[in-house]
C-alpha positions in Angstrom: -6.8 2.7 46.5 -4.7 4.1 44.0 -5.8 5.1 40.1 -3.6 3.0 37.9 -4.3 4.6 34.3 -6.0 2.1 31.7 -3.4 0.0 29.1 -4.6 0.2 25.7 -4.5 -3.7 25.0 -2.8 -3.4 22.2 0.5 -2.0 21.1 -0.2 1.0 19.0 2.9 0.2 17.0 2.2 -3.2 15.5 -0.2 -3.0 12.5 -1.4 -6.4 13.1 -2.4 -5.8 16.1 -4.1 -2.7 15.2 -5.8 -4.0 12.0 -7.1 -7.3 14.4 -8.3 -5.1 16.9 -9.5 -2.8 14.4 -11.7 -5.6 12.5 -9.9 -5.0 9.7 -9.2 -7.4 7.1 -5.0 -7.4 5.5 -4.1 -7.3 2.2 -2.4 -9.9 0.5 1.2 -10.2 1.5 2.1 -11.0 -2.0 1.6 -7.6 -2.6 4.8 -7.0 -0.7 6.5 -8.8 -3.9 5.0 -6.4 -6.1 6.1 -3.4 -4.6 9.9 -4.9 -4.2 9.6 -5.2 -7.8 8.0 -1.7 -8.5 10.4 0.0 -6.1 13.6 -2.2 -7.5 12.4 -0.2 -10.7 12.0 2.9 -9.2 15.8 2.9 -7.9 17.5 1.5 -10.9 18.0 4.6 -12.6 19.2 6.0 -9.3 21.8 3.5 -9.3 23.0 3.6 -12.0 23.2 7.4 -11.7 25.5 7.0 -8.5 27.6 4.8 -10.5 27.9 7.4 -13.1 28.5 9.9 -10.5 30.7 8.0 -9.2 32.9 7.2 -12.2 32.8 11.2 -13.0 33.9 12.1 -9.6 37.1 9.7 -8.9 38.7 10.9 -12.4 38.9 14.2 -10.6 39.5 13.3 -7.0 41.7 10.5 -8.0 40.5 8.2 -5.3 38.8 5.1 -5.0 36.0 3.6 -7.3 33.2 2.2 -6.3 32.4 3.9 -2.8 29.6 6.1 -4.2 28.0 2.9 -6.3 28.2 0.8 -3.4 26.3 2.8 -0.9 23.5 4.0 -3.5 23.6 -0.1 -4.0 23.6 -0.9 -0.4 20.5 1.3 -0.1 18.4 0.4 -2.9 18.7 -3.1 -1.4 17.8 -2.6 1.7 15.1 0.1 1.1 13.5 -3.0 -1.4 13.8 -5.9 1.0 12.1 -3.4 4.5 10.2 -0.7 3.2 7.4 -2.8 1.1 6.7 -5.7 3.6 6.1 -2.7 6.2 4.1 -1.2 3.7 1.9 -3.9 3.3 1.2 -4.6 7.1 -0.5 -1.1 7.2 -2.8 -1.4 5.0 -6.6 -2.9 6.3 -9.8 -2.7 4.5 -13.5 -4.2 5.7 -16.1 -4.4 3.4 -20.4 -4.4 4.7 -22.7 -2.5 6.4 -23.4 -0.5 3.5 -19.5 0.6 3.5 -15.7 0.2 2.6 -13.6 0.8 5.1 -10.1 1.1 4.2 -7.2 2.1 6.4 -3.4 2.8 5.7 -0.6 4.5 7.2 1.9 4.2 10.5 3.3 7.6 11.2 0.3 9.6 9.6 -2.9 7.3 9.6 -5.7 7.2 7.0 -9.0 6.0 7.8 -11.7 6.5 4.8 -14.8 5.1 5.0 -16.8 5.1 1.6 -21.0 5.0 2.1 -22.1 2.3 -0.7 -25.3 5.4 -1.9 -22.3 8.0 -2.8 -20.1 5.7 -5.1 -20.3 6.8 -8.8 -18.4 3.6 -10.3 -15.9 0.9 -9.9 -12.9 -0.4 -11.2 -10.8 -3.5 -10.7 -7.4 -2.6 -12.5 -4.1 -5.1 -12.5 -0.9 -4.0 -14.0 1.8 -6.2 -15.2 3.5 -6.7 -12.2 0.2 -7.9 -10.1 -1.2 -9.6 -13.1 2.2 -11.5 -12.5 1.3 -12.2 -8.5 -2.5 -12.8 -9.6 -3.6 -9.4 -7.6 -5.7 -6.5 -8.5 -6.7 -3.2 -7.1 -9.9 -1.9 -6.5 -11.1 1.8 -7.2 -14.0 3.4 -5.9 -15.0 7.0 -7.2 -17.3 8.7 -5.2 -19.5 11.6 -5.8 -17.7 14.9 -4.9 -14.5 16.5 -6.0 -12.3 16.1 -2.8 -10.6 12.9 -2.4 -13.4 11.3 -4.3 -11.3 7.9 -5.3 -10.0 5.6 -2.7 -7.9 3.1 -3.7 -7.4 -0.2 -2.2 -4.4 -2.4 -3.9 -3.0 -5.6 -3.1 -6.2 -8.0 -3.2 -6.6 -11.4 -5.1 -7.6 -10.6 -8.7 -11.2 -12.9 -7.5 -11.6 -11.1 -4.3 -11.3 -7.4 -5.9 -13.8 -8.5 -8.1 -16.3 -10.4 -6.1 -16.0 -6.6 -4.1 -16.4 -4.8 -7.3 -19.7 -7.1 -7.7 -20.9 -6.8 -4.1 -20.8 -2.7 -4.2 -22.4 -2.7 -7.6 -25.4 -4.9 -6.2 -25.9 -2.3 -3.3 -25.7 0.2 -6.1 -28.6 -1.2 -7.7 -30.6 -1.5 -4.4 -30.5 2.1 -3.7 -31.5 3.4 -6.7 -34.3 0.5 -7.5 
C-alpha cells in the first residue's frame, strides 16, 4: 500500500474557486468597471508625462518620436483592461453569525473577520464613479486603534445598505 499525499480539491490559484470553497460571497464584477476607470485616471498624468519626456528627449537624441509615448501608452492600457478584473475576483465577503468576513488578496492574503459587539459605526459611502455603476462601499470601524476599519467596496448600493442595516440591528441587540 503506498501513501499517496492528499490533493487539495481546489486550485489554490483561482479565486473563484477559493472564494466557493471558502463560502464566500464575490463582489460585484461591475466593480471591475470602476476601477478601469479610477486607474485610467490614475495613469493619465503618467502618460502624458512619457509623452512630454518623450518630446524633451528626441530634440536631444535626434531620433524617433513617439517610442517613449507608445510604451507608457501600451502599458496603461493593458494595466487598465488585466489588473482590475483580477482585482475584483479576489475579493470575498460573508456576512452572519454575528460577523463580517471579508477576504482579499492573491500573492499576500487578507482574511479579517469583524465580531458584530466590537463595531463602533457604519458607513455606506459611493463616490462618483460607483454612484455611476450603482455600487457602494461599506465601512466598518471597530473598537481599537489597529486596523480598526475594514473596508469592503464593490457591492450594490441596496446590498451595502441592507448590510449597514443588518449590523446596526445586532448592534442594538447587544447592548439592549
Amino acid at each position: 500500500m503506498t501513501d499517496t499525499p492528499a490533493v487539495h480539491p481546489t486550485d489554490p490559484f483561482d479565486p473563484a474557486a477559493l472564494n466557493a470553497a471558502e463560502g464566500l460571497d464575490p463582489v460585484d464584477p461591475a466593480y471591475a468597471q470602476v476601477l478601469r476607470v479610477a486607474t485610467a485616471l490614475n495613469l493619465i498624468p503618467l502618460a502624458i508625462g512619457a509623452s512630454v519626456l518623450d518630446y524633451m528627449l528626441v530634440r536631444h537624441i535626434e531620433g524617433p518620436y513617439g517610442l517613449i509615448t507608445a510604451l507608457a501608452w501600451l502599458v496603461a492600457i493593458i494595466v487598465i483592461l488585466t489588473f482590475p478584473s483580477r482585482r475584483v475576483s479576489r475579493w470575498g465577503y460573508k456576512i452572519g453569525d454575528g460577523q463580517l468576513r471579508v477576504a482579499r488578496g492573491w500573492l499576500f492574503r487578507t482574511d479579517t473577520i469583524v465580531p458584530f459587539v466590537r463595531v463602533q459605526h457604519i458607513d455606506v459611502g459611493q463616490g462618483p464613479v460607483e454612484r455611476w455603476f450603482g455600487l457602494s462601499h461599506l465601512i466598518v470601524h471597530t473598537s481599537g486603534t489597529h486596523n480598526s476599519t475594514v473596508t469592503l467596496p464593490g457591492l450594490p448600493a441596496d446590498l451595502a445598505a441592507a448590510m449597514r442595516e443588518t449590523i446596526r440591528r445586532h448592534i442594538q441587540t447587544d447592548f439592549a
